[in-house]
ROKOL-654955 format. One record per residue: x, y, z of N, C-alpha, C, CB in turn; residue number from 1. Coordinates in Angstrom, 2 decimals. Glycine has a CB too. Layout:
<pt n_east="X" n_north="Y" n_up="Z" ca_east="X" ca_north="Y" ca_up="Z" c_east="X" c_north="Y" c_up="Z" cb_east="X" cb_north="Y" cb_up="Z" i="NUM"/>
...
This chain:
<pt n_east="37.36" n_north="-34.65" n_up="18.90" ca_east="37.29" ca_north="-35.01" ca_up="20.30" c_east="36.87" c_north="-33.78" c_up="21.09" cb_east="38.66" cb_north="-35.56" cb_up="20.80" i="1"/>
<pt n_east="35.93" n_north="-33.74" n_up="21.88" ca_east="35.42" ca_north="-32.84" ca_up="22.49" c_east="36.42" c_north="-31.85" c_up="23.53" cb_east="34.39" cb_north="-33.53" cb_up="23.08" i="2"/>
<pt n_east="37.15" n_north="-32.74" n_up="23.90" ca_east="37.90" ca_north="-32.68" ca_up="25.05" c_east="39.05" c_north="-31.46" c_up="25.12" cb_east="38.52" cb_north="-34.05" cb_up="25.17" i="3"/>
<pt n_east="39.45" n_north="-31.42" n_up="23.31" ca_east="40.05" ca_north="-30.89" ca_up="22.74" c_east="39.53" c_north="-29.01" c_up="22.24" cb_east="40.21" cb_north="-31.96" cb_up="21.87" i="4"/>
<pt n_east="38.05" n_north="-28.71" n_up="22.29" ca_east="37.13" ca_north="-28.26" ca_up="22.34" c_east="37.11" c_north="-27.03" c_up="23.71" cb_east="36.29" cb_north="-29.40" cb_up="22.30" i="5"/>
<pt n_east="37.39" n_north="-27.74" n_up="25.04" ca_east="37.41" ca_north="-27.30" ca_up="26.39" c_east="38.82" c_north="-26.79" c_up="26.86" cb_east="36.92" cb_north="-28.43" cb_up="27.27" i="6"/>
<pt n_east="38.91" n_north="-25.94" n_up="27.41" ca_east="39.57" ca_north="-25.28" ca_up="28.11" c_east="40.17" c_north="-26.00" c_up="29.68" cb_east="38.72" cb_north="-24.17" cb_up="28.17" i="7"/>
<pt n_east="41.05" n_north="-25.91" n_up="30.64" ca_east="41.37" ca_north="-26.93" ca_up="31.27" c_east="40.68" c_north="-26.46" c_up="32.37" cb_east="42.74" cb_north="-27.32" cb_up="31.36" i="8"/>
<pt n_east="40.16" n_north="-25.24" n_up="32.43" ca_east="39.02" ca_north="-24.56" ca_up="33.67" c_east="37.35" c_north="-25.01" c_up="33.20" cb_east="39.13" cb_north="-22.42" cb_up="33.66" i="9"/>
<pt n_east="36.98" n_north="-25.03" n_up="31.74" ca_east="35.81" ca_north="-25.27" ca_up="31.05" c_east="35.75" c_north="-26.89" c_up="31.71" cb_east="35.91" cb_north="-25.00" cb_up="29.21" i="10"/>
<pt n_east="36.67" n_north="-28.20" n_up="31.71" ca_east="36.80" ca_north="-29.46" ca_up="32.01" c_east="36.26" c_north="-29.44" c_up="33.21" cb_east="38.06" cb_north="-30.00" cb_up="31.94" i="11"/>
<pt n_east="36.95" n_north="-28.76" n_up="33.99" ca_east="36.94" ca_north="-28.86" ca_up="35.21" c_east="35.53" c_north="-28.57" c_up="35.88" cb_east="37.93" cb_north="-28.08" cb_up="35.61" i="12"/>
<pt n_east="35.15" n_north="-28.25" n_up="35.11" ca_east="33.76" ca_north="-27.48" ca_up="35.79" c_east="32.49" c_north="-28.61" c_up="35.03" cb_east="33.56" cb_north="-25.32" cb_up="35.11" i="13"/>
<pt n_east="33.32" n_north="-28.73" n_up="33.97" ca_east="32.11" ca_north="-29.89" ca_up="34.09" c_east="31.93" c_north="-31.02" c_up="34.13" cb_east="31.46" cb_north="-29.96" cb_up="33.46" i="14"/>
<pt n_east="33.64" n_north="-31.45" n_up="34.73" ca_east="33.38" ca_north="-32.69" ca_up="35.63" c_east="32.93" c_north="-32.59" c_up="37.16" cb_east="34.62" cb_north="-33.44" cb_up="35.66" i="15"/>
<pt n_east="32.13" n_north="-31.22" n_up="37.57" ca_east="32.09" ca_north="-30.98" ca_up="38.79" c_east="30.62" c_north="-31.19" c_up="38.46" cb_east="32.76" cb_north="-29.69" cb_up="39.45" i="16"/>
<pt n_east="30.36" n_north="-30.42" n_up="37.41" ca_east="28.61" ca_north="-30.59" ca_up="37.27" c_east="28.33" c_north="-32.29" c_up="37.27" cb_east="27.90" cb_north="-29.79" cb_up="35.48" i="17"/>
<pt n_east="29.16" n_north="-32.75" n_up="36.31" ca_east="28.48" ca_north="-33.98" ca_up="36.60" c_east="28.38" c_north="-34.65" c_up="37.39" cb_east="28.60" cb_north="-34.60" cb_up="36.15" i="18"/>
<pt n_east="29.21" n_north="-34.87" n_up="38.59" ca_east="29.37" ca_north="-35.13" ca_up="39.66" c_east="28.50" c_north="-34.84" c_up="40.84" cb_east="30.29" cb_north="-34.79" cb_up="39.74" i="19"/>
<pt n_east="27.94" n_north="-33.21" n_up="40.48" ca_east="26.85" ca_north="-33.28" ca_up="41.37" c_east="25.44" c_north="-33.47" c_up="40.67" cb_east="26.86" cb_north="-32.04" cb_up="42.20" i="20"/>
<pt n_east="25.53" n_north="-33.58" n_up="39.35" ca_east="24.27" ca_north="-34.17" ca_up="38.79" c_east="24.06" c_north="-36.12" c_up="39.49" cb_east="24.54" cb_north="-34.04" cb_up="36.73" i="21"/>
<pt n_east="25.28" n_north="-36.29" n_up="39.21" ca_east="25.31" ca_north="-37.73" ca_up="39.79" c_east="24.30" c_north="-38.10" c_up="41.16" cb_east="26.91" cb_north="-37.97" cb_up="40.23" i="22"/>
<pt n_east="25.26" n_north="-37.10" n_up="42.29" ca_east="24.48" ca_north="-37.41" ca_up="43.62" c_east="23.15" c_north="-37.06" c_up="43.67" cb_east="25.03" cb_north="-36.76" cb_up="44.75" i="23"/>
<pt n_east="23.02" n_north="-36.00" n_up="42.93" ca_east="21.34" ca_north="-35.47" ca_up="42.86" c_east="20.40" c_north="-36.38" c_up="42.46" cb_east="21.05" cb_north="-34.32" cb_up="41.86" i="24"/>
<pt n_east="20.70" n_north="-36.80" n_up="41.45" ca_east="19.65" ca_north="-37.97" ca_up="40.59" c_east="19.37" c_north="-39.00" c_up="41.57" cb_east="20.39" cb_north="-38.81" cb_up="39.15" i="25"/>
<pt n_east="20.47" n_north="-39.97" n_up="42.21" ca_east="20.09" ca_north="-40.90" ca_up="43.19" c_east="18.90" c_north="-40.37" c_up="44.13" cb_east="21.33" cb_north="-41.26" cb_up="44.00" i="26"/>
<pt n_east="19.09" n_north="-39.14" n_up="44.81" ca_east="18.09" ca_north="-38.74" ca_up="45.26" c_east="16.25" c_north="-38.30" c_up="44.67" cb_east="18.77" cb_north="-37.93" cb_up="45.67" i="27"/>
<pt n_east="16.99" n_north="-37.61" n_up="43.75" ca_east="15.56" ca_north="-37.11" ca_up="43.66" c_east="14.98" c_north="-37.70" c_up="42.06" cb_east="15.56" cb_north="-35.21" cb_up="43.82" i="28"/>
<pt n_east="15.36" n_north="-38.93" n_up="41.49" ca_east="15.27" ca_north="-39.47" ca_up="39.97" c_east="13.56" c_north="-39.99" c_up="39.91" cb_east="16.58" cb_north="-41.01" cb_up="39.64" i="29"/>
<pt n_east="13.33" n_north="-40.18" n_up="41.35" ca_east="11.51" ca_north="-41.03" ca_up="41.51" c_east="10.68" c_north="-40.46" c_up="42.55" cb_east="11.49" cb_north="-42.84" cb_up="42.03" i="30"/>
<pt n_east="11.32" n_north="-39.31" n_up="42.87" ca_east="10.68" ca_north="-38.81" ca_up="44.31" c_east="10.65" c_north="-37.13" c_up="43.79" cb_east="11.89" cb_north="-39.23" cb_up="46.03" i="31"/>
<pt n_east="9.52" n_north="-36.67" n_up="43.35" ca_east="9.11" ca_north="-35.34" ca_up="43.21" c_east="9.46" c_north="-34.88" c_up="44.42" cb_east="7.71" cb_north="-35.08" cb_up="42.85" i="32"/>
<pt n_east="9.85" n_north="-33.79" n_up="44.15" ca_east="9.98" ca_north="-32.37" ca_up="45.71" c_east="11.14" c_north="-32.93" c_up="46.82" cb_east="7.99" cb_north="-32.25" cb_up="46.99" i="33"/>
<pt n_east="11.92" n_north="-33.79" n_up="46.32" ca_east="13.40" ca_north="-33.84" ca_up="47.15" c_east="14.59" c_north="-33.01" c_up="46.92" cb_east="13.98" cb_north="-35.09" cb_up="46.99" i="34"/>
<pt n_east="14.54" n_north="-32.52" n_up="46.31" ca_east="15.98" ca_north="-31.37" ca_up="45.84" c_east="15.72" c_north="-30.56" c_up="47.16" cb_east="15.83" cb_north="-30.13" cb_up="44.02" i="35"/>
<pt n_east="14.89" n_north="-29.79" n_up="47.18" ca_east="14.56" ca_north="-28.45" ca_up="47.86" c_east="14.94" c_north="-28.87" c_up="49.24" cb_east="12.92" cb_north="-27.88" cb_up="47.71" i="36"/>
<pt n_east="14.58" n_north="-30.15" n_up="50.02" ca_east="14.91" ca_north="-30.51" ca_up="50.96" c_east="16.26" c_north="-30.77" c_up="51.55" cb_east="14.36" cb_north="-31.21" cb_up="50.94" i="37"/>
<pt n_east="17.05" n_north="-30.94" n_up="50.26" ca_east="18.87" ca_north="-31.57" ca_up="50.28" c_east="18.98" c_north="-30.03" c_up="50.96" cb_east="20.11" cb_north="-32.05" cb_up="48.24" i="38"/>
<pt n_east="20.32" n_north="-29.93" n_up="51.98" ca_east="21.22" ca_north="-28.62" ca_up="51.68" c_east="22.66" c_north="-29.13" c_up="51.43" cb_east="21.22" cb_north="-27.46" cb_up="53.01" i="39"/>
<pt n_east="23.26" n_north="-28.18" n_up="51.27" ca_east="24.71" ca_north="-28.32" ca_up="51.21" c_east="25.33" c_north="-27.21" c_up="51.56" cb_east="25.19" cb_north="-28.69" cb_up="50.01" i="40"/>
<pt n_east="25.93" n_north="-27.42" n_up="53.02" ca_east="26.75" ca_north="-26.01" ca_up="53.57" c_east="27.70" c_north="-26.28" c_up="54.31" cb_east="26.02" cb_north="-25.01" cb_up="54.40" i="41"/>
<pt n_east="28.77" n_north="-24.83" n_up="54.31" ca_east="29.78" ca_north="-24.94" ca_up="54.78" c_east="29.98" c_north="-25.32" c_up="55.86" cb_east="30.22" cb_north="-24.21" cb_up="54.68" i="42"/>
<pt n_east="30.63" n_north="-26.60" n_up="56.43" ca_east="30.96" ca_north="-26.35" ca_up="57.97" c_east="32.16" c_north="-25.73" c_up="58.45" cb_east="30.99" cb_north="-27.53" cb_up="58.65" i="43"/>
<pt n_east="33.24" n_north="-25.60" n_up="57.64" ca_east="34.94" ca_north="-24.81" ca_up="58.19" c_east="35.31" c_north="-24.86" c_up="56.68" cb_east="36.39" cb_north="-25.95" cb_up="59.53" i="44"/>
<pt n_east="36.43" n_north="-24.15" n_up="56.78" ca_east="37.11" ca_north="-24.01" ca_up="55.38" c_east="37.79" c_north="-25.30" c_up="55.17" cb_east="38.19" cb_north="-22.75" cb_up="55.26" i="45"/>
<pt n_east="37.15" n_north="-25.80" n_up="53.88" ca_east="37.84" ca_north="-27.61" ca_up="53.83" c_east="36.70" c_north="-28.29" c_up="53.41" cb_east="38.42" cb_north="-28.48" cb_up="55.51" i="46"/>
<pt n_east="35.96" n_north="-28.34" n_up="54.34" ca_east="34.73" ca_north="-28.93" ca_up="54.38" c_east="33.19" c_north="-28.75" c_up="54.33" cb_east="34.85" cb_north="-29.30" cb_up="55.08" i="47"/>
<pt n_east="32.30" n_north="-29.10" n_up="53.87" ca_east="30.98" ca_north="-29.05" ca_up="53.51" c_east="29.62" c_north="-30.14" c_up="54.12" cb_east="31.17" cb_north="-29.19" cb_up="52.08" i="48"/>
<pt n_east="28.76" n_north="-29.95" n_up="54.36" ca_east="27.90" ca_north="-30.99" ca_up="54.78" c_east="26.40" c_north="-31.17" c_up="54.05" cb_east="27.74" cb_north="-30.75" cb_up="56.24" i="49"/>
<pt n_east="26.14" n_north="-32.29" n_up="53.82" ca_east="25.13" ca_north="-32.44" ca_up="52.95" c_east="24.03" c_north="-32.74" c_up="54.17" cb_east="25.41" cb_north="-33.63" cb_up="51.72" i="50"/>
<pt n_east="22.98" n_north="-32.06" n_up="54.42" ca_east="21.87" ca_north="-32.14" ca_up="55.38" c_east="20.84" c_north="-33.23" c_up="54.57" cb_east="21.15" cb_north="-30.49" cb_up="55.70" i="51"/>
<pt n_east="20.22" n_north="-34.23" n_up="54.82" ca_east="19.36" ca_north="-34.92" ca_up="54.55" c_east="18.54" c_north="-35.03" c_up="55.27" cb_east="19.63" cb_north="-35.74" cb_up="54.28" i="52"/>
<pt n_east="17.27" n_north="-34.34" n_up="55.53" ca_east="16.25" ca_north="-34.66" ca_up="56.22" c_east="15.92" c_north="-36.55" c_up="56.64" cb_east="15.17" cb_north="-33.93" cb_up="55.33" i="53"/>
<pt n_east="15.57" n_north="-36.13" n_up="57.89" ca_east="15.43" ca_north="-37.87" ca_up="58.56" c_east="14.40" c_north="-39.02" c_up="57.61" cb_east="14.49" cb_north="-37.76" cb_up="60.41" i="54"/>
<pt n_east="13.45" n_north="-38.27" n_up="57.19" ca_east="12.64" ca_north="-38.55" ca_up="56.17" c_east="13.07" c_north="-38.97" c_up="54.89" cb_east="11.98" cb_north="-37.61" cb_up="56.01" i="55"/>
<pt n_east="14.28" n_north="-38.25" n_up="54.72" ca_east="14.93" ca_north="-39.18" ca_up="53.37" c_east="16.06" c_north="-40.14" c_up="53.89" cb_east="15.71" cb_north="-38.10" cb_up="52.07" i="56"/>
<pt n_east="16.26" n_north="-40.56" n_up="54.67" ca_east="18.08" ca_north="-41.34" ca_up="56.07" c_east="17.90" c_north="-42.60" c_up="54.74" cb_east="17.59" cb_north="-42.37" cb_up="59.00" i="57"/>
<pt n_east="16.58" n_north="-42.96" n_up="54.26" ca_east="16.22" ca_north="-44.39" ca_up="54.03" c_east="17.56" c_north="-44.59" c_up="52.45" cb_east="14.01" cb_north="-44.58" cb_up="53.60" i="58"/>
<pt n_east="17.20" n_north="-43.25" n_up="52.14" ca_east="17.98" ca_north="-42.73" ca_up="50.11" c_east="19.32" c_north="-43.01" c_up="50.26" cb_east="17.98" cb_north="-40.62" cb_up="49.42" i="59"/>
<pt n_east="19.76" n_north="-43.01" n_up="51.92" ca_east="21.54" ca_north="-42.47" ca_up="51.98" c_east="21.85" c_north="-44.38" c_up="51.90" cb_east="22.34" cb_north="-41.23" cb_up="54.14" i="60"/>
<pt n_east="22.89" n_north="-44.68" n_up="51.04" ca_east="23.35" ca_north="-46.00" ca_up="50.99" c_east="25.53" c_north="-45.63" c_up="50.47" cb_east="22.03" cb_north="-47.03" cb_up="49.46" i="61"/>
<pt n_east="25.19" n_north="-47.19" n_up="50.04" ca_east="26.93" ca_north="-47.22" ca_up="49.24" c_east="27.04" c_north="-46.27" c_up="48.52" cb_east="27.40" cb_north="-48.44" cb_up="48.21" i="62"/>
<pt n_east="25.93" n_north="-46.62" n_up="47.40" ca_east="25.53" ca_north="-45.72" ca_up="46.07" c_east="26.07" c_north="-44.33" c_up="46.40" cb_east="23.78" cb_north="-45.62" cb_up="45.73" i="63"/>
<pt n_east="24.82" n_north="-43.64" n_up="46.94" ca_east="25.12" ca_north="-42.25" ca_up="47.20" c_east="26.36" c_north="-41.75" c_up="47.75" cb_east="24.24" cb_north="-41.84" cb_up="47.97" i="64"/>
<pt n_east="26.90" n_north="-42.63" n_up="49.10" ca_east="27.95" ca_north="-42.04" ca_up="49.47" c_east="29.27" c_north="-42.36" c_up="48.37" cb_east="28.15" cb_north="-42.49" cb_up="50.93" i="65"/>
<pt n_east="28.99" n_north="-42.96" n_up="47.85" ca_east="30.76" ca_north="-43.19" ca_up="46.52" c_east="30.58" c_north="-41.87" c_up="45.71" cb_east="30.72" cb_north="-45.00" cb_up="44.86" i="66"/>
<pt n_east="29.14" n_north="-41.40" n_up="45.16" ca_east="28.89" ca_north="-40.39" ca_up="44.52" c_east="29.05" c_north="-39.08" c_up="45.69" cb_east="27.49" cb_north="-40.63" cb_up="43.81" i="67"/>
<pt n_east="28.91" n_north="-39.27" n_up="46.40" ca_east="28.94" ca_north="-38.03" ca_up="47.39" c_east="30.91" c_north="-37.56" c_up="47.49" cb_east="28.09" cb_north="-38.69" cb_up="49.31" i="68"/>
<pt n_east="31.43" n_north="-38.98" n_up="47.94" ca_east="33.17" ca_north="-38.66" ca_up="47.77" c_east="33.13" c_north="-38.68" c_up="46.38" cb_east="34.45" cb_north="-39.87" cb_up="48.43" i="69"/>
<pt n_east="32.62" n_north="-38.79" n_up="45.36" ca_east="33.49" ca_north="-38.61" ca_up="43.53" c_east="33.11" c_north="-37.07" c_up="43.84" cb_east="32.52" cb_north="-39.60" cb_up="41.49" i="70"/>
<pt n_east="32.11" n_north="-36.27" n_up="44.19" ca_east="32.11" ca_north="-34.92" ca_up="44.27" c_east="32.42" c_north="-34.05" c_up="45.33" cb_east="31.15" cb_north="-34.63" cb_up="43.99" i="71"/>
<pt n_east="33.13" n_north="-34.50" n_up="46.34" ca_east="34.58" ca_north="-34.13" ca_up="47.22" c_east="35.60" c_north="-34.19" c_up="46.73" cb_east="34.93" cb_north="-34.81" cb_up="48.24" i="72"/>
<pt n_east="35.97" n_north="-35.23" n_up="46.12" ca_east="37.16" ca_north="-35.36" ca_up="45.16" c_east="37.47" c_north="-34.01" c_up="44.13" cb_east="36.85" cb_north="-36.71" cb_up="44.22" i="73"/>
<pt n_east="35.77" n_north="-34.04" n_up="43.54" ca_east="36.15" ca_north="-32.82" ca_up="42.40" c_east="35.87" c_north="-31.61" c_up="42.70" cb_east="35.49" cb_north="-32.91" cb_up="41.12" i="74"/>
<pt n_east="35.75" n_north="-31.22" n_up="43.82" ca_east="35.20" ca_north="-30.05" ca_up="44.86" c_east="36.93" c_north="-29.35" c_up="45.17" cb_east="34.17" cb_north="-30.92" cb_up="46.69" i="75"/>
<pt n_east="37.62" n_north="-30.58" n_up="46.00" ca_east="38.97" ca_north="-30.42" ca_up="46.36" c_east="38.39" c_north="-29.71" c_up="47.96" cb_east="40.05" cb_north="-29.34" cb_up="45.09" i="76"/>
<pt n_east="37.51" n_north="-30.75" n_up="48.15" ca_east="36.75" ca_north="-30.31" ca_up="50.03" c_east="36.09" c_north="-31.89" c_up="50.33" cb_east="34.86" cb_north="-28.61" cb_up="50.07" i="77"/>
<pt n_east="36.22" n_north="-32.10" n_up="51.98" ca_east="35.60" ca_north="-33.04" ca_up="52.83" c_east="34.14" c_north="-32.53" c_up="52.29" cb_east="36.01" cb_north="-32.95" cb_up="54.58" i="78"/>
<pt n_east="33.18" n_north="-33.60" n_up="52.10" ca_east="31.84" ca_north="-33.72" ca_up="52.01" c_east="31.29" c_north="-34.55" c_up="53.69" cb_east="31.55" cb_north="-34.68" cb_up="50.44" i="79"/>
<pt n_east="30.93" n_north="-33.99" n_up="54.63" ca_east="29.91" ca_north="-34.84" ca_up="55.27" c_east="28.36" c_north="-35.00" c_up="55.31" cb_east="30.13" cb_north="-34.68" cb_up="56.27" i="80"/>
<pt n_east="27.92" n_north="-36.39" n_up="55.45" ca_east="26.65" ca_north="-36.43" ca_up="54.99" c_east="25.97" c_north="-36.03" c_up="56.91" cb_east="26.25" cb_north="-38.27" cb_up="54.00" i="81"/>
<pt n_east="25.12" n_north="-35.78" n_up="56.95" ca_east="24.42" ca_north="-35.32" ca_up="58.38" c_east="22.80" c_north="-35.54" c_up="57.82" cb_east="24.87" cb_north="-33.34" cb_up="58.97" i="82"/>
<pt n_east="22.20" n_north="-36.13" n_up="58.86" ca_east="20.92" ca_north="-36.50" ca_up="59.05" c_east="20.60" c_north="-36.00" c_up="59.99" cb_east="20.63" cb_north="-37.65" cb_up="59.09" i="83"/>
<pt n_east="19.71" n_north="-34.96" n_up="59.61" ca_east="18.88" ca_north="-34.27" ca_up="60.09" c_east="19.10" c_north="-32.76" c_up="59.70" cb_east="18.86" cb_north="-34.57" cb_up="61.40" i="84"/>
<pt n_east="18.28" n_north="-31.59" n_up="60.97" ca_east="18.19" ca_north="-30.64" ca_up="60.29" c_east="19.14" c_north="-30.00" c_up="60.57" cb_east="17.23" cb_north="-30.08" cb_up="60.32" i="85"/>
């Protein structure tokens, strides 16, 4: 069992990767040159904000935002999504 393999800091980290592999892919899985556009920055200690250019508003749905809180959850920080720059 792999699981058995990992360390309880090694786990942790890469249930974080996957988590933000998750939200990433929705975005950028059919659309060349969308990563570079995402940001993700601090707004206060706690919390974080994901900038989505207005040009992508169309990508943001259920989908993304359940994946956006599964990687707040594993962050242990508020994620807000913000449209625009």
């Amino acid at each position: 069992k792999i699981s058995t393999l990992l360390t309880p800091e090694s786990a942790r980290r890469a249930r974080l990767l996957a988590a933000l592999f998750r939200v990433v892919y929705l975005f950028s899985a059919a659309v060349e040159g969308v990563l570079p556009q995402l940001q993700l920055k601090r707004i206060n200690a706690g919390a974080l904000a994901l900038i989505i250019p207005e040009a992508l508003m169309d990508m943001v749905g259920e989908k993304p935002e359940s994946r956006i809180e599964n990687l707040a959850r594993e962050l242990g920080e508020e994620i807000e999504i913000v449209i625009g720059t």
